[in-house]
PDB file of N, CA, C and O in Angstrom:
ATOM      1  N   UNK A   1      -9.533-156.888 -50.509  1.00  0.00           N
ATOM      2  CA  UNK A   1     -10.442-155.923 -51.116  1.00  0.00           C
ATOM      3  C   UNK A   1     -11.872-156.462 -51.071  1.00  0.00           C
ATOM      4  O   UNK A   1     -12.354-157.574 -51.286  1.00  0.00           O
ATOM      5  N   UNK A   2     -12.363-155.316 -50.726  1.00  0.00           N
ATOM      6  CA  UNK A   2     -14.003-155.824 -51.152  1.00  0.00           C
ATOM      7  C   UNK A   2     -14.446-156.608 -52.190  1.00  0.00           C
ATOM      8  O   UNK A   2     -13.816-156.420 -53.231  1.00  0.00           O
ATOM      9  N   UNK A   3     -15.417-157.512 -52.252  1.00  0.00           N
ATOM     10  CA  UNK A   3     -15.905-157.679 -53.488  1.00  0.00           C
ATOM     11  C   UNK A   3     -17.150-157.126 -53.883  1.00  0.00           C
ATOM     12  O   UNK A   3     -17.896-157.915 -54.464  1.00  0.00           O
ATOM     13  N   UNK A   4     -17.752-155.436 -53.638  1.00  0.00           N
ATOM     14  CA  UNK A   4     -18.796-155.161 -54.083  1.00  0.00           C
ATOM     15  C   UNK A   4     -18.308-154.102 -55.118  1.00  0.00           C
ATOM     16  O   UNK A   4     -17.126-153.872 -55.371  1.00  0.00           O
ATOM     17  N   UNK A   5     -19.266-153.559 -55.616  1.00  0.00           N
ATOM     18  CA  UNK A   5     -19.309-152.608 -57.048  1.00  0.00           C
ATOM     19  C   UNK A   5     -18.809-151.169 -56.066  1.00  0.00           C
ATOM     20  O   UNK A   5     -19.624-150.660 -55.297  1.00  0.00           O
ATOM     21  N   UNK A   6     -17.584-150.689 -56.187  1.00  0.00           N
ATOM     22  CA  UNK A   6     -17.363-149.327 -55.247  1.00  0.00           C
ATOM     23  C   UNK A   6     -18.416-148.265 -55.800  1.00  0.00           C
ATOM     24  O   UNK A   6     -19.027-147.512 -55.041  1.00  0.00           O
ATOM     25  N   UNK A   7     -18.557-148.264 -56.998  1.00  0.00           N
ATOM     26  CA  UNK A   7     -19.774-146.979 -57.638  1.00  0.00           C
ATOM     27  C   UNK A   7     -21.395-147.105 -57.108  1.00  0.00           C
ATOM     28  O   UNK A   7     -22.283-146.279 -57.317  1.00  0.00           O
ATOM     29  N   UNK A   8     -21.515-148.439 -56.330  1.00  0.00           N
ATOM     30  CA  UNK A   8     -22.919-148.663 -55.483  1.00  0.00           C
ATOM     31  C   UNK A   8     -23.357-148.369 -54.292  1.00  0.00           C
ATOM     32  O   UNK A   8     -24.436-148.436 -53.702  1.00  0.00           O
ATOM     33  N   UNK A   9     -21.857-147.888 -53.967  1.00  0.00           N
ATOM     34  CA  UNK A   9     -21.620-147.716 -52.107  1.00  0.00           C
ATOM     35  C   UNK A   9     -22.628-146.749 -51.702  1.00  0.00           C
ATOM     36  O   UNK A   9     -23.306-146.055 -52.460  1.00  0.00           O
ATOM     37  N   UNK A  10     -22.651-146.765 -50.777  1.00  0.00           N
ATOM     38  CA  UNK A  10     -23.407-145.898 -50.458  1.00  0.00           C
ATOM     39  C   UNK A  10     -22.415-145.308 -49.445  1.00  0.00           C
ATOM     40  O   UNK A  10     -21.880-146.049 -48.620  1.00  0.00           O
ATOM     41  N   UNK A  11     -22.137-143.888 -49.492  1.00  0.00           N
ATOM     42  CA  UNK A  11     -21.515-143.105 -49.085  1.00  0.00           C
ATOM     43  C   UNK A  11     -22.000-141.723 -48.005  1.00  0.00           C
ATOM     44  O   UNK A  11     -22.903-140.995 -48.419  1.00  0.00           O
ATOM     45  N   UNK A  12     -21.556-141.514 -47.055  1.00  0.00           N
ATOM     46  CA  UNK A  12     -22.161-140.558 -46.094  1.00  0.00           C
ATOM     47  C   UNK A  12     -21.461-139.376 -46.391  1.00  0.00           C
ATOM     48  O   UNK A  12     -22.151-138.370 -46.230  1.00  0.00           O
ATOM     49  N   UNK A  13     -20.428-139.198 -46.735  1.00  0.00           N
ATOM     50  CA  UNK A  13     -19.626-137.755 -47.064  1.00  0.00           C
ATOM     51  C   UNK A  13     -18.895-137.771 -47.984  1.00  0.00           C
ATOM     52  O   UNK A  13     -18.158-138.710 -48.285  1.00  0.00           O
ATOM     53  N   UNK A  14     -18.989-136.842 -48.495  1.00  0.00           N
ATOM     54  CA  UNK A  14     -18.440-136.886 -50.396  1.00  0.00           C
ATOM     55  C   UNK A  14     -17.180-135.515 -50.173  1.00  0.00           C
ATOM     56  O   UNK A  14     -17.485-134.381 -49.805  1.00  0.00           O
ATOM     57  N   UNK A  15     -16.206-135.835 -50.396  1.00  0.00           N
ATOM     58  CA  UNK A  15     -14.782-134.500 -50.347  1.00  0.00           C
ATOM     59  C   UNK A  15     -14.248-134.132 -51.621  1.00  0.00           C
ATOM     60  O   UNK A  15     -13.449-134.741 -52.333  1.00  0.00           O
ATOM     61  N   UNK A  16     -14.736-133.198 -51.764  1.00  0.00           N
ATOM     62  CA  UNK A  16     -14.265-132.858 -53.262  1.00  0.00           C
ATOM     63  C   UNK A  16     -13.319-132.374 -53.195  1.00  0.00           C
ATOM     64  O   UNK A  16     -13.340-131.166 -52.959  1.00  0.00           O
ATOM     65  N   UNK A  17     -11.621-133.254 -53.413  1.00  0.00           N
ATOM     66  CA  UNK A  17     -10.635-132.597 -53.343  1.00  0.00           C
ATOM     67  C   UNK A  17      -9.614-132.193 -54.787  1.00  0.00           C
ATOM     68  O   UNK A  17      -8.421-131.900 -54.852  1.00  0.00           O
ATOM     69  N   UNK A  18     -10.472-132.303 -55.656  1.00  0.00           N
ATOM     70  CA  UNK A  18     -10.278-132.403 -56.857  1.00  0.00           C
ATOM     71  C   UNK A  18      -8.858-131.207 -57.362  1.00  0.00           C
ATOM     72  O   UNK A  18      -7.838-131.547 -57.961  1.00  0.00           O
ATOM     73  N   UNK A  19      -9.155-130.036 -56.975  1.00  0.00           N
ATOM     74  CA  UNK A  19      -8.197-128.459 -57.516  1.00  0.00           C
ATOM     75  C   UNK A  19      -7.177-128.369 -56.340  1.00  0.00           C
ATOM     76  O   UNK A  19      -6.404-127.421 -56.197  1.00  0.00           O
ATOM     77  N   UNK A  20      -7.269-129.712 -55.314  1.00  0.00           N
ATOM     78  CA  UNK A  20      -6.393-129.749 -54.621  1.00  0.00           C
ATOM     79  C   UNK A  20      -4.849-130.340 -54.849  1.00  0.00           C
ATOM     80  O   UNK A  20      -4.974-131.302 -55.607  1.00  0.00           O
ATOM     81  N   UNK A  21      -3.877-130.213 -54.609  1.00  0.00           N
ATOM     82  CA  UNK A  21      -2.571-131.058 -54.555  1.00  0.00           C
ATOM     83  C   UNK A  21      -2.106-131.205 -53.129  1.00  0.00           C
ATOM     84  O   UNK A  21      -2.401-130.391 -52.254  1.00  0.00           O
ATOM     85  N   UNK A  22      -1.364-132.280 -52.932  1.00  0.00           N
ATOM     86  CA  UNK A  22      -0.971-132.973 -51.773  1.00  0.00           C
ATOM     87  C   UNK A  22      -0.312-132.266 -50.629  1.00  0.00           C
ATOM     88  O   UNK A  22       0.876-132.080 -50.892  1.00  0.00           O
ATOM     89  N   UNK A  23      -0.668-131.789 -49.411  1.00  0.00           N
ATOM     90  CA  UNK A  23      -1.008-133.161 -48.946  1.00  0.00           C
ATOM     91  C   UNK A  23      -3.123-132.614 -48.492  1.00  0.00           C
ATOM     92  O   UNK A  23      -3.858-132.944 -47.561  1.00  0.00           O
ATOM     93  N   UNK A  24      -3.322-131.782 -49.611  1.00  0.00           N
ATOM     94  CA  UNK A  24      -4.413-131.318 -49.258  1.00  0.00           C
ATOM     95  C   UNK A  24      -5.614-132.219 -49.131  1.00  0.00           C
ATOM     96  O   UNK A  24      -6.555-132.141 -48.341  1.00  0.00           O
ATOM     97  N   UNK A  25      -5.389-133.025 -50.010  1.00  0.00           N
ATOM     98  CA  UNK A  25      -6.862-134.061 -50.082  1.00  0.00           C
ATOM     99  C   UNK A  25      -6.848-135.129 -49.146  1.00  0.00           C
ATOM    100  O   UNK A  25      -7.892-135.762 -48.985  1.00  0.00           O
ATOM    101  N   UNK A  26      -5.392-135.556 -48.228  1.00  0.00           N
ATOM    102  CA  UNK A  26      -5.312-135.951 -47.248  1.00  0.00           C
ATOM    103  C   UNK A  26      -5.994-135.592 -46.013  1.00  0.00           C
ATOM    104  O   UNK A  26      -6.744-136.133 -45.199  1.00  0.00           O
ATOM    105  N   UNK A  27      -5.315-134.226 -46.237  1.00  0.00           N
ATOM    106  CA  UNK A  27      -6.107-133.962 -44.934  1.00  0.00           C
ATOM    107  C   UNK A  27      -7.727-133.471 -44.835  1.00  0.00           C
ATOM    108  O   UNK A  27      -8.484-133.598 -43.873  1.00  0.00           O
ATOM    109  N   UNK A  28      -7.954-132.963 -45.945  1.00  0.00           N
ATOM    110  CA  UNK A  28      -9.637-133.037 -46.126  1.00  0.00           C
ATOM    111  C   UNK A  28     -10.402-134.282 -45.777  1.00  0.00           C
ATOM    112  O   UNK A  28     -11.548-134.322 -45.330  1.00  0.00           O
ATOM    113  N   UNK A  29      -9.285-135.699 -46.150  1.00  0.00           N
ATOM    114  CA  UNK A  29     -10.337-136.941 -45.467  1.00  0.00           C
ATOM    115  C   UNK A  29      -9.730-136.788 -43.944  1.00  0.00           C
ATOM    116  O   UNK A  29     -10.757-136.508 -43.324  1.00  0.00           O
ATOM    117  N   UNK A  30      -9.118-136.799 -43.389  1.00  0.00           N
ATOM    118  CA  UNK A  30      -8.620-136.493 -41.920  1.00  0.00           C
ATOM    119  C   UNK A  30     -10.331-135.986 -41.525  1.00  0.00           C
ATOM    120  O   UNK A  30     -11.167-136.623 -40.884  1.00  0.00           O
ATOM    121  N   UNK A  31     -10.485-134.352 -42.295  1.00  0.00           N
ATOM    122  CA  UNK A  31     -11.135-134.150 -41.223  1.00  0.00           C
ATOM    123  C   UNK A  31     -12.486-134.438 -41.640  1.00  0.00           C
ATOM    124  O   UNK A  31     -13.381-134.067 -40.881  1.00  0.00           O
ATOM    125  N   UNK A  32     -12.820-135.078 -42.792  1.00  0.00           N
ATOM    126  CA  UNK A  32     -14.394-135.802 -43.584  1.00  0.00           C
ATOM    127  C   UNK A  32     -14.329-137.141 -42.102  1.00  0.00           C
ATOM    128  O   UNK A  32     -15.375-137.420 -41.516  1.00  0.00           O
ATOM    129  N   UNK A  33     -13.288-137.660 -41.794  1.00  0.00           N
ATOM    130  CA  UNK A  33     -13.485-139.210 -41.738  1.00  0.00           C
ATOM    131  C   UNK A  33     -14.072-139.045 -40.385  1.00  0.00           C
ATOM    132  O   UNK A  33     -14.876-139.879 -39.969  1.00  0.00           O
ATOM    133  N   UNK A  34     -13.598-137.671 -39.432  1.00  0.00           N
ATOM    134  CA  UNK A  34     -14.058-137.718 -38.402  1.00  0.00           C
ATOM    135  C   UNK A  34     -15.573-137.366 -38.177  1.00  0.00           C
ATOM    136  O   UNK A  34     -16.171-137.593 -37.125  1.00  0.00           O
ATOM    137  N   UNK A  35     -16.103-136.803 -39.257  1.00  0.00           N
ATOM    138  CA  UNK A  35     -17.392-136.181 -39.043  1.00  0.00           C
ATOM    139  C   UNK A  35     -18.614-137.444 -39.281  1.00  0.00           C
ATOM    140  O   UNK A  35     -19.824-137.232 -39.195  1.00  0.00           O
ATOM    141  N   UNK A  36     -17.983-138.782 -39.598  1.00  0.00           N
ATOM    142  CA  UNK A  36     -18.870-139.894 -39.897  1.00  0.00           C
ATOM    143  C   UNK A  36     -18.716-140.607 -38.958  1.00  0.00           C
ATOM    144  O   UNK A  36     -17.727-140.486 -38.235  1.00  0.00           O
ATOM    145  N   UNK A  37     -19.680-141.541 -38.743  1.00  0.00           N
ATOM    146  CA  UNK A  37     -19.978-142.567 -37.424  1.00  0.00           C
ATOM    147  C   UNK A  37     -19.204-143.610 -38.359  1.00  0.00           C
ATOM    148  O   UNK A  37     -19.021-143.658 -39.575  1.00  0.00           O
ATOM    149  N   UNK A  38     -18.685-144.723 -36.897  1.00  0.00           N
ATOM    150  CA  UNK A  38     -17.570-145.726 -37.651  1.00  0.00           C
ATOM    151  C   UNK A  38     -18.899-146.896 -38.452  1.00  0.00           C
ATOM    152  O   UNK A  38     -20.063-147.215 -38.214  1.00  0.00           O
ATOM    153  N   UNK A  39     -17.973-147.178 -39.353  1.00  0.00           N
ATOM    154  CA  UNK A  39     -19.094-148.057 -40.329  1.00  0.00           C
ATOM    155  C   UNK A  39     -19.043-147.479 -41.364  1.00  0.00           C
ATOM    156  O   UNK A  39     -19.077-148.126 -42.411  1.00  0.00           O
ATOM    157  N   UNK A  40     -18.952-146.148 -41.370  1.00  0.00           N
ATOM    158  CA  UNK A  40     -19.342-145.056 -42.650  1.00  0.00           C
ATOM    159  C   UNK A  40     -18.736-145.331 -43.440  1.00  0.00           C
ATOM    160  O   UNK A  40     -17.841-146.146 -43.217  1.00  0.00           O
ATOM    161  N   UNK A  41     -18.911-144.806 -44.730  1.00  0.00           N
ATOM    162  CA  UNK A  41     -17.947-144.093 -45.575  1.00  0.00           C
ATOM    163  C   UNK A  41     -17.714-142.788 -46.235  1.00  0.00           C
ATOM    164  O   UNK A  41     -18.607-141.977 -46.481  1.00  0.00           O
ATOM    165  N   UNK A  42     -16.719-142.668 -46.450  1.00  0.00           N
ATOM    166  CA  UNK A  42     -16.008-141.363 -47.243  1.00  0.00           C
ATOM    167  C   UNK A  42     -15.825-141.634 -48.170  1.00  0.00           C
ATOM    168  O   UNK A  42     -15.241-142.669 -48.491  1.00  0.00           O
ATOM    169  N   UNK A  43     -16.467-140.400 -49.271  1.00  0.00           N
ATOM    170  CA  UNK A  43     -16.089-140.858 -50.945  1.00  0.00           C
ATOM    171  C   UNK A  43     -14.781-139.503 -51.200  1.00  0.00           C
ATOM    172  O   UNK A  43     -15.225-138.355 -51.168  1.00  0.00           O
ATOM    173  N   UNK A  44     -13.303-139.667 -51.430  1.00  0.00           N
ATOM    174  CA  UNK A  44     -12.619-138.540 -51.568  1.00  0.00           C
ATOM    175  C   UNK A  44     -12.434-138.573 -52.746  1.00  0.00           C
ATOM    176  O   UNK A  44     -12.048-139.554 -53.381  1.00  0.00           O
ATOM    177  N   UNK A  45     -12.778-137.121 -53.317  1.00  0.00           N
ATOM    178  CA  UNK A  45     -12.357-137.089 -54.927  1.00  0.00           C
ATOM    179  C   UNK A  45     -11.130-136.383 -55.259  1.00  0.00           C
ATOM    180  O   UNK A  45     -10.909-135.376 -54.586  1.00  0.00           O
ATOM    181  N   UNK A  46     -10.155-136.747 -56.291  1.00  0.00           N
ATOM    182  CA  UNK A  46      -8.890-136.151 -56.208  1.00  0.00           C
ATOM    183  C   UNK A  46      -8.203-136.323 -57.751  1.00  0.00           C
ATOM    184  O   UNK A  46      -8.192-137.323 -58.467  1.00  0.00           O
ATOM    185  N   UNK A  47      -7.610-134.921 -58.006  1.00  0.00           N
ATOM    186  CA  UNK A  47      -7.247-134.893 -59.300  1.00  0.00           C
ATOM    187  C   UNK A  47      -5.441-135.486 -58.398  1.00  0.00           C
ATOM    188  O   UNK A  47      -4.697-136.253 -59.009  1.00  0.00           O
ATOM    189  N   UNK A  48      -5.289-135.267 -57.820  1.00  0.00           N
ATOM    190  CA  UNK A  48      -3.769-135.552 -57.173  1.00  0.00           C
ATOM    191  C   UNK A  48      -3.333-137.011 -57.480  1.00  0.00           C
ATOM    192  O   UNK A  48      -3.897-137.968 -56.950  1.00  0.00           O
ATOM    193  N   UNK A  49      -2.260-137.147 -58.400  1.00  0.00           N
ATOM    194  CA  UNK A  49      -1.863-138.542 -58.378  1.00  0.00           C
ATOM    195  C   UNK A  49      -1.459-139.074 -57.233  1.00  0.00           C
ATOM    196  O   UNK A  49      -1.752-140.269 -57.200  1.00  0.00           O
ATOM    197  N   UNK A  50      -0.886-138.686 -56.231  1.00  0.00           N
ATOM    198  CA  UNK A  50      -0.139-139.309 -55.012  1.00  0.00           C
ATOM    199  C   UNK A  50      -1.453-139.962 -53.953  1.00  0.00           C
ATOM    200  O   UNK A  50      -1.444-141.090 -53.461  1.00  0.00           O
ATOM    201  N   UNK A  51      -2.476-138.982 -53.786  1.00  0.00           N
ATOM    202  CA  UNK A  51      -3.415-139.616 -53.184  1.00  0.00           C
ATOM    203  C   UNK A  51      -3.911-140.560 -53.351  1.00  0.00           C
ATOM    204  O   UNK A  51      -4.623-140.815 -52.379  1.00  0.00           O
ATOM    205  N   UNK A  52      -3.977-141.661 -54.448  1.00  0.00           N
ATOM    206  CA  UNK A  52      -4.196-142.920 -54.592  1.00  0.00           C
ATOM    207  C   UNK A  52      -3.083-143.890 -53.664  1.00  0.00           C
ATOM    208  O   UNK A  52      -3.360-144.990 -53.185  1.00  0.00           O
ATOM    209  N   UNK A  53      -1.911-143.259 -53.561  1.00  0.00           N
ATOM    210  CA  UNK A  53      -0.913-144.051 -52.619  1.00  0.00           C
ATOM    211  C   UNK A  53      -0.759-143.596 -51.446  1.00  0.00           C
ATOM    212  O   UNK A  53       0.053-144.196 -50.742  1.00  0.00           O
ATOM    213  N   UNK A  54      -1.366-142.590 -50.954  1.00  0.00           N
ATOM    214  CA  UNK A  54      -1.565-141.949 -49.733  1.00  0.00           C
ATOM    215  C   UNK A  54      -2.269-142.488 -48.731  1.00  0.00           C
ATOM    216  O   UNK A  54      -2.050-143.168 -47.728  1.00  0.00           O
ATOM    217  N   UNK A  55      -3.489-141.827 -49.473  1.00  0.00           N
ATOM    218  CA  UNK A  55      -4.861-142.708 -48.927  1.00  0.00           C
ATOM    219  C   UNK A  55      -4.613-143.465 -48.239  1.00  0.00           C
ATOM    220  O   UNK A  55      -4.400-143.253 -47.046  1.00  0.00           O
ATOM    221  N   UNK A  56      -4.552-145.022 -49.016  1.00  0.00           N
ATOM    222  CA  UNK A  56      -4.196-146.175 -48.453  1.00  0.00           C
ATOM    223  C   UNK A  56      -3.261-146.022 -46.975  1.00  0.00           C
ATOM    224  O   UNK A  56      -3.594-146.099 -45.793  1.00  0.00           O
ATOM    225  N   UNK A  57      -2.228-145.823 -47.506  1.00  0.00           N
ATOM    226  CA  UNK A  57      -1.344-146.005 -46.459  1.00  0.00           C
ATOM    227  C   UNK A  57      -1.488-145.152 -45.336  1.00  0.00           C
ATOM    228  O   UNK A  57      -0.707-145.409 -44.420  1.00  0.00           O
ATOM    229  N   UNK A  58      -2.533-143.887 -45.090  1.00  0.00           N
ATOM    230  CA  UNK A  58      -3.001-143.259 -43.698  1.00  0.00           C
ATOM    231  C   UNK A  58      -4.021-143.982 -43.666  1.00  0.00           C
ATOM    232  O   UNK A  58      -4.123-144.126 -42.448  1.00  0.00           O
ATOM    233  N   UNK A  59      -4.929-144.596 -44.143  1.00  0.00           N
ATOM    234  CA  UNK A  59      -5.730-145.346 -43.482  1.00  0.00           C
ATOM    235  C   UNK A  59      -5.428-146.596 -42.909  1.00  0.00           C
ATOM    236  O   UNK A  59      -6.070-146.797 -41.878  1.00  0.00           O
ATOM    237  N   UNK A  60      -4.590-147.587 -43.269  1.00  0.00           N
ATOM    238  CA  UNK A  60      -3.694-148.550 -42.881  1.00  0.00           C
ATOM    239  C   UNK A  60      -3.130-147.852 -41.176  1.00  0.00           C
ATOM    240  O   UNK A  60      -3.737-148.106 -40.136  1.00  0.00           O
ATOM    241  N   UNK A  61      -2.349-147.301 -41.222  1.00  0.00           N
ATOM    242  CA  UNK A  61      -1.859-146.580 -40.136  1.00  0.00           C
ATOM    243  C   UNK A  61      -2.457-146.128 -39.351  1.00  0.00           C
ATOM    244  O   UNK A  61      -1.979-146.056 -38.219  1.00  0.00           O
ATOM    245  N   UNK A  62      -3.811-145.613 -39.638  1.00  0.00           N
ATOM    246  CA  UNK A  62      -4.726-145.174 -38.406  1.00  0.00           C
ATOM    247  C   UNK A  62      -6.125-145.906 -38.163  1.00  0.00           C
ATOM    248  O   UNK A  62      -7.017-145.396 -37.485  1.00  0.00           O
ATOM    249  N   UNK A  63      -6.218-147.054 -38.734  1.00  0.00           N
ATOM    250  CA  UNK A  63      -6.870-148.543 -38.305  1.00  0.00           C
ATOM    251  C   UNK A  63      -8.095-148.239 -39.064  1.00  0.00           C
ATOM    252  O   UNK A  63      -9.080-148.771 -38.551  1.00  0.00           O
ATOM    253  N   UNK A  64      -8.405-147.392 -40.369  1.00  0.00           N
ATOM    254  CA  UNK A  64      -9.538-147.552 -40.971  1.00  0.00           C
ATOM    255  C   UNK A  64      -9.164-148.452 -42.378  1.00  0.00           C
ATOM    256  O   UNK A  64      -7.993-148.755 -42.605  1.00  0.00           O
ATOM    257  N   UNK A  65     -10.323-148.867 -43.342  1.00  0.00           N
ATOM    258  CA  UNK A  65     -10.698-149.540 -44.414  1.00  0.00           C
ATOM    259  C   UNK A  65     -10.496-148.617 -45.147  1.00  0.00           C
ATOM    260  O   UNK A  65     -11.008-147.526 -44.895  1.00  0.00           O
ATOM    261  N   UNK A  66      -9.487-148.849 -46.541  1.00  0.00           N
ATOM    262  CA  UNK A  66      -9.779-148.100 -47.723  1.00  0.00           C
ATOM    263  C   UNK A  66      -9.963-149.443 -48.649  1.00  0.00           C
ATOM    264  O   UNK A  66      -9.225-150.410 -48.842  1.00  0.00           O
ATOM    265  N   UNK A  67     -11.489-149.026 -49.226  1.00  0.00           N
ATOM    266  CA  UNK A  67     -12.016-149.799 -49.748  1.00  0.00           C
ATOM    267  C   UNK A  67     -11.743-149.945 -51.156  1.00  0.00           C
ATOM    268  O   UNK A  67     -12.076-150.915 -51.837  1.00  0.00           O
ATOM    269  N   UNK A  68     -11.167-149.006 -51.521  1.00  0.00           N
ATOM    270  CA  UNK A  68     -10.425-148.794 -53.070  1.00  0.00           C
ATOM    271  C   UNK A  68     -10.191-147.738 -54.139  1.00  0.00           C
ATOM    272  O   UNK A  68      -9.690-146.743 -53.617  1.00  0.00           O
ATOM    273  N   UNK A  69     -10.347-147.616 -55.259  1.00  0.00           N
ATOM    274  CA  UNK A  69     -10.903-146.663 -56.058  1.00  0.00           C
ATOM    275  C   UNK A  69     -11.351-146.767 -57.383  1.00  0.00           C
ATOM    276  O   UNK A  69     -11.215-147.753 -58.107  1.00  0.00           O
ATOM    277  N   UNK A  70     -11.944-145.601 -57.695  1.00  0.00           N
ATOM    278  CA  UNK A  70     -12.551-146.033 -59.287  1.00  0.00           C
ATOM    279  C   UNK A  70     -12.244-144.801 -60.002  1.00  0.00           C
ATOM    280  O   UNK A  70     -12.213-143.708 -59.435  1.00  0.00           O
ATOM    281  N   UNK A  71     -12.008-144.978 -61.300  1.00  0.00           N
ATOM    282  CA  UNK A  71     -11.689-144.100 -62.069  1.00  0.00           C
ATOM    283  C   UNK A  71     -12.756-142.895 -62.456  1.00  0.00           C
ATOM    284  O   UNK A  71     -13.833-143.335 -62.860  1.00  0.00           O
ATOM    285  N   UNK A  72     -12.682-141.902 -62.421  1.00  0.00           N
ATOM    286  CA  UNK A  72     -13.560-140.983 -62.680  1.00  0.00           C
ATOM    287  C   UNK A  72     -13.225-140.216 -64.254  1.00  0.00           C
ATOM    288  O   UNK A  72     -12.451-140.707 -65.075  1.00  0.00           O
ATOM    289  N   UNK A  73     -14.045-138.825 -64.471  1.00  0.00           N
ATOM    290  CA  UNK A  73     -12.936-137.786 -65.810  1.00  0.00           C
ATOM    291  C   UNK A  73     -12.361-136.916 -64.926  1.00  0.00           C
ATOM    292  O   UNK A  73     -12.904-136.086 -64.197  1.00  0.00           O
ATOM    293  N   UNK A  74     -10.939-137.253 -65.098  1.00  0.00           N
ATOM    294  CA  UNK A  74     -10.063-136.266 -64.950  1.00  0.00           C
ATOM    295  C   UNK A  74      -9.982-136.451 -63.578  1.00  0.00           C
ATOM    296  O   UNK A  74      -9.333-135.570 -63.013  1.00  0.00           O
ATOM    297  N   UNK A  75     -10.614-137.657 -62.589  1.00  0.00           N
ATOM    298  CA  UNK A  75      -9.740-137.603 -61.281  1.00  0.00           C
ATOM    299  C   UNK A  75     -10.550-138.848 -60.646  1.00  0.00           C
ATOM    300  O   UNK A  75     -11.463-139.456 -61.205  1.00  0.00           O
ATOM    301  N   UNK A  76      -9.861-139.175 -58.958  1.00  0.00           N
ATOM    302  CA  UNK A  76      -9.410-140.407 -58.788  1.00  0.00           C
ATOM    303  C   UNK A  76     -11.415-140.136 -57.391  1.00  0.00           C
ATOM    304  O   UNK A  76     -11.701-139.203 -56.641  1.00  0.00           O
ATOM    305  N   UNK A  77     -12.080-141.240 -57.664  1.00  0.00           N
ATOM    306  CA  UNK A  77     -13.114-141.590 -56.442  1.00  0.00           C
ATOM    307  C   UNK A  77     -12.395-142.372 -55.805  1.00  0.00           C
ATOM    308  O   UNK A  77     -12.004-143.343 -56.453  1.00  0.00           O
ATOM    309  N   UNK A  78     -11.836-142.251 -53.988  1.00  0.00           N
ATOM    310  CA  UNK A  78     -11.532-142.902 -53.533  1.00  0.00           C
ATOM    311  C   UNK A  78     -12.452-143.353 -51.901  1.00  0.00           C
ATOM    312  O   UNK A  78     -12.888-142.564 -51.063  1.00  0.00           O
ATOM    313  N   UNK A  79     -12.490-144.330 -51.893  1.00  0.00           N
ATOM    314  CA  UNK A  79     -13.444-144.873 -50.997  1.00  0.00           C
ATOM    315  C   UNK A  79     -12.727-145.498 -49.463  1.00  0.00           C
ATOM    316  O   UNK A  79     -12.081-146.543 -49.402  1.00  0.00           O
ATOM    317  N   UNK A  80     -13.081-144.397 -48.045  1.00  0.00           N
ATOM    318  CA  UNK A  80     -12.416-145.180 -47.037  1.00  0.00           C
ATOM    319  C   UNK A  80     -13.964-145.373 -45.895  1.00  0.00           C
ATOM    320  O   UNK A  80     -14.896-144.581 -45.756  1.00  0.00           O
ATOM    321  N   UNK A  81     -13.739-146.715 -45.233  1.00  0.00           N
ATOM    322  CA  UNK A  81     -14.588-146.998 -43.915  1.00  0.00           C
ATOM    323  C   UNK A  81     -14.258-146.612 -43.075  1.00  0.00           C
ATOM    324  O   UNK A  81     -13.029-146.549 -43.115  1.00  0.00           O
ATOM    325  N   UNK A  82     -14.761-146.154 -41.944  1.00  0.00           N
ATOM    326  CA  UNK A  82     -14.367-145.885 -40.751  1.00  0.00           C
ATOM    327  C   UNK A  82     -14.437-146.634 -39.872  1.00  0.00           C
ATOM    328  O   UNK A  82     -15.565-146.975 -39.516  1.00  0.00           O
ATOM    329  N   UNK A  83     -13.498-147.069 -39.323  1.00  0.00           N
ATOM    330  CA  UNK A  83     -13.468-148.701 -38.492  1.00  0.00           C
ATOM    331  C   UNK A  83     -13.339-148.308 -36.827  1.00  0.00           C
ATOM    332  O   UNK A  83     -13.334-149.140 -35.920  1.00  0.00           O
ATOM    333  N   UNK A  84     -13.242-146.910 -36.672  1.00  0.00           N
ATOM    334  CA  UNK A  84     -13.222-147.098 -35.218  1.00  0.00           C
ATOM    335  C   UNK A  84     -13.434-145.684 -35.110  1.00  0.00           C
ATOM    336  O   UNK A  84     -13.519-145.156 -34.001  1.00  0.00           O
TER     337      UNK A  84
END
């Protein structure tokens, strides 16, 4: 894991997947992650509990950085890089 402050990031695309449920906020970063140059990041927001264990594991699988998450009200900021 990183060691910087995730709430400092500086972020290029923000997905508000909040009134979404699964596998919707997935694929909203699918198609956020492509619209950023690699380096970037994606901030996905999500009331969906599963997407905290999602996330991770499609970004793992398709060779990008999930940099982590932080607690928000009432839903999850999750933070991925785009590595290629």
């Amino acid at each position: 894991m990183p060691d910087f402050n995730l709430s400092s990031v500086v972020v290029s695309k923000v997905v508000d997947a909040r009134g979404m449920s699964c596998p919707g906020p997935l694929l909203e970063a699918k198609k956020a992650i492509g619209m950023i140059h690699v380096g970037q990041i994606t901030e996905v927001q999500s009331g969906d509990a599963s997407t905290k264990n999602d996330l991770p594991r499609w970004a793992e699988k398709v060779g990008h950085e999930f940099l982590g998450a932080v607690s928000a009200d009432g839903y999850e900021r999750l933070f991925l890089k785009r590595k290629k």
